[in-house]
N, C-alpha and C positions, 0 to 999 in steps of 0.2 A: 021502687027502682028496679029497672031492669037487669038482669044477672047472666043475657045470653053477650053482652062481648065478651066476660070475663070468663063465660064455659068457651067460649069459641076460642080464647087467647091457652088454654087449658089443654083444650084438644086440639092443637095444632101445637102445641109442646111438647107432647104427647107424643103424638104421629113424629116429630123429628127426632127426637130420642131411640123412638123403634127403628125409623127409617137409618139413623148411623149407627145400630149398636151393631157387633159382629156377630154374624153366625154361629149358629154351634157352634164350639170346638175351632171355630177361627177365630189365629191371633191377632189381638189389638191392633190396630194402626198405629202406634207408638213415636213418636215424633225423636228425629235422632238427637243424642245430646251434641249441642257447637261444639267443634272441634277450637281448643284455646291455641290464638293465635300467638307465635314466639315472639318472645321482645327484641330479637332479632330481625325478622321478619324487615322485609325493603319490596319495592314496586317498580321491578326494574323497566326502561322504557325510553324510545328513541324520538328525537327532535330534530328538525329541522333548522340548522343555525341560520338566525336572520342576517338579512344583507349586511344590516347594521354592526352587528356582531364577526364577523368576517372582515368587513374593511375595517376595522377598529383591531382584529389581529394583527391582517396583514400590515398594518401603518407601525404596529406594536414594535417595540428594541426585541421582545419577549418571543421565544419561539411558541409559546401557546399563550392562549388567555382567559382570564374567569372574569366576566363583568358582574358577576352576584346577579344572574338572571335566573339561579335554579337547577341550572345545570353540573357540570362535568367540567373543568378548562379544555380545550380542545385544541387540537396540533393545525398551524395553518402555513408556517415557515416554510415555502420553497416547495409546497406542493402542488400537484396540478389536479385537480377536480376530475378533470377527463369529461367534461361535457356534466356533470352532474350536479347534485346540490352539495353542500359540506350540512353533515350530520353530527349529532351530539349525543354520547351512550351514556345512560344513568343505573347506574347499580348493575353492573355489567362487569364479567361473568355470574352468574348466580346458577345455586341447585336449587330445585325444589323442596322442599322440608321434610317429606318421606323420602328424598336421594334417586326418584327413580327418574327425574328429567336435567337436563344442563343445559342451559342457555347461552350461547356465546356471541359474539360478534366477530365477523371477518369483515374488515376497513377498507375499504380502497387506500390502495397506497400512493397513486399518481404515477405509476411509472405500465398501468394496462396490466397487471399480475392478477390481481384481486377481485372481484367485484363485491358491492358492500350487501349488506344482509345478518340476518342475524338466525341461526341454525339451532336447534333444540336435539342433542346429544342424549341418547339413551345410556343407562349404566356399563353398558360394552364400548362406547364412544362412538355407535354407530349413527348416523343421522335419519332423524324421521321428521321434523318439518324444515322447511327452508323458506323465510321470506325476503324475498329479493327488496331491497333497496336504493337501486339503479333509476335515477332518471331524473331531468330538471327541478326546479322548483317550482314548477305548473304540472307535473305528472306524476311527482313522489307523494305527495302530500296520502294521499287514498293507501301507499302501502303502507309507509308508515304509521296510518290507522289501523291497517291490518295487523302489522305485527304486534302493537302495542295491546289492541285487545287477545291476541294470541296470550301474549304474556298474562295480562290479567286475569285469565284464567286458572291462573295455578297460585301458590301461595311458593316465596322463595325469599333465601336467604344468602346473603353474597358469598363470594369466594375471594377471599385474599391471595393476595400476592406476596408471603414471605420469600425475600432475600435466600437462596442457598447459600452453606458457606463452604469452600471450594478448595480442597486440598493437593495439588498435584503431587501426581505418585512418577511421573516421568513427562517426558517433554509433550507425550503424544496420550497422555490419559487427566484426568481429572478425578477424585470420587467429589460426593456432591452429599451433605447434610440437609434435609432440610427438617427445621420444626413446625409443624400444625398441631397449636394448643396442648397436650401433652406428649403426645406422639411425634415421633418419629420415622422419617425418608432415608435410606440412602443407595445410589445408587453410583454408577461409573460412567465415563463418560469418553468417546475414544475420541479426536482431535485426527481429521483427515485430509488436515491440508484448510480445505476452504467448508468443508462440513465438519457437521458432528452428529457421529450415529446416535441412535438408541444406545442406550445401555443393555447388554445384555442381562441384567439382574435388576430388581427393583425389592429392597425390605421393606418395610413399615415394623414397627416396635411402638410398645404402650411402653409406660413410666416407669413400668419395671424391668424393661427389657425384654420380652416376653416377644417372639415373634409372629407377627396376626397375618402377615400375607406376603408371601414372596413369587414374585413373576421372574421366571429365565428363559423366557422367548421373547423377550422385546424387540431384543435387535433383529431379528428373523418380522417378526411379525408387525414391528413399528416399521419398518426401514422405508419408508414412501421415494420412490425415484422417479421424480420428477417428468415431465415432457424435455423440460429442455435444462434446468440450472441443478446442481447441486441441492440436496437437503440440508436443513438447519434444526436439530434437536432441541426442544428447550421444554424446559419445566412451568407452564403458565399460571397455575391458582390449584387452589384447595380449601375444603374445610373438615375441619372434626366432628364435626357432628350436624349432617349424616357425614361417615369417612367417603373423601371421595379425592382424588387427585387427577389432577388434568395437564397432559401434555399436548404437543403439537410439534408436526414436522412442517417447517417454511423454508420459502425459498432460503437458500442458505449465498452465501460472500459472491460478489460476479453476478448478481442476478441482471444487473442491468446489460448485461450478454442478451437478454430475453426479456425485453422491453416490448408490452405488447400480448407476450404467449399469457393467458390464463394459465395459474400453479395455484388456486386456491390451498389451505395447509389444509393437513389431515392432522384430526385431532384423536387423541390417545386418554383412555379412561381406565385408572386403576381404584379398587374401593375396597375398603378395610372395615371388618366390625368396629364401630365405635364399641368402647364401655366406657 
């Protein structure tokens, strides 16, 4: 019996071995361990509400609606499209799960303020991507892929929305509580008529009291004034872990004075060591 396939299959085992081992003194090619995904973890990501879904709103008693198609319920009452398609946001706002990206969404709101898109907020709240989602339902279709693989690129976890709870300390101020998982917010809030500034102060406290971050240039440094309407202060999500809190200045009371003028909000990033 012959013995040369099984020297050939020998020496060509051989030769791959030497041919991948490393060079001297150079290190292994070491395959990275998976990083374990959180049991939190969500895939946030934007939809195009079907026709079907829409008139089945708008017929609705219901100022939104959820037909169990996998979505979001979504606002259809009395609004006006502005020439565009109606969209649907799932798992929206979210951080990324190292805390160094934030994903938000800005709506159209039917009154020309807005335009829709959904923006990816660095730890300063400054913006570094921006995917527009403006345009019929024969020319959205393509962004909305775009942004949705944008998102799928990163690995994130939602941001709630707890309730502040709201103490007036005189007719023209508020302070403002809020809780994220053990921690604590609070900050002040000045009432100007038809706005509400920043606060000038922002704490966060751990469970002991213990104070991890306080910011006293909000109001200087949040204050966004508008093109044309008033500003409107508001606290929008957060999470504990990574710490991260997210505000936003919108148009604020009267906007519909400025029906028309583009005021997209400016959004506001404060973030606290978690422990």
């Amino acid at each position: 019996m012959s013995h040369v396939p099984a020297l050939a299959g020998l020496l060509l085992a051989l030769a791959g071995c030497y041919r991948d081992a490393p060079a001297p003194g150079a290190p292994a090619n070491i395959a990275p361990t998976p990083t374990a995904v959180r049991a939190d973890a969500v895939v946030p990501s934007v939809a195009v509400v079907s026709e079907a879904e829409w008139e089945a709103c708008e017929a609705s008693d219901k100022p939104t609606i959820d037909l169990g198609l996998g979505g979001e319920p979504f606002y259809c009452e009395g609004q006006s499209l502005e020439g565009g398609a109606p969209l649907r946001y799932h798992q929206l706002p979210a951080v990324t799960t190292d805390g160094s990206l934030i994903a938000v969404v800005e709506e159209r709101d039917g009154w020309g303020h807005v335009s829709p898109g959904i923006r990816f907020l660095d730890r300063e709240g400054k913006s570094v991507s921006w995917f527009p989602l403006d345009g019929t339902r024969a020319t959205v279709d393509s962004k909305v892929a775009k942004a949705n693989a944008a998102l799928r690129e990163h690995a994130w976890i939602p941001l709630s929305r707890p309730l502040p709870t709201q103490v007036p300390i005189d007719p023209d101020h508020v302070r403002a509580t809020l809780t994220i998982g053990t921690y604590t917010a609070t900050y002040e809030r000045t009432n100007q008529g038809d706005y509400w500034l920043p606060p000038s102060r922002i704490t966060v406290r751990d469970a002991q009291g213990r104070e991890l971050v306080s910011r006293t240039d909000t109001e200087r440094a949040w204050l966004s004034l508008p093109r044309c309407n008033l500003p409107h202060f508001v606290f929008f999500a957060a999470n504990a872990s990574p710490g991260v809190l997210l505000f936003k200045t919108e148009l604020g009371m009267g906007g519909h004075n400025c029906d028309g003028v583009e005021q997209p909000p400016a959004w506001h990033v404060l973030t606290f060591p978690a422990r």
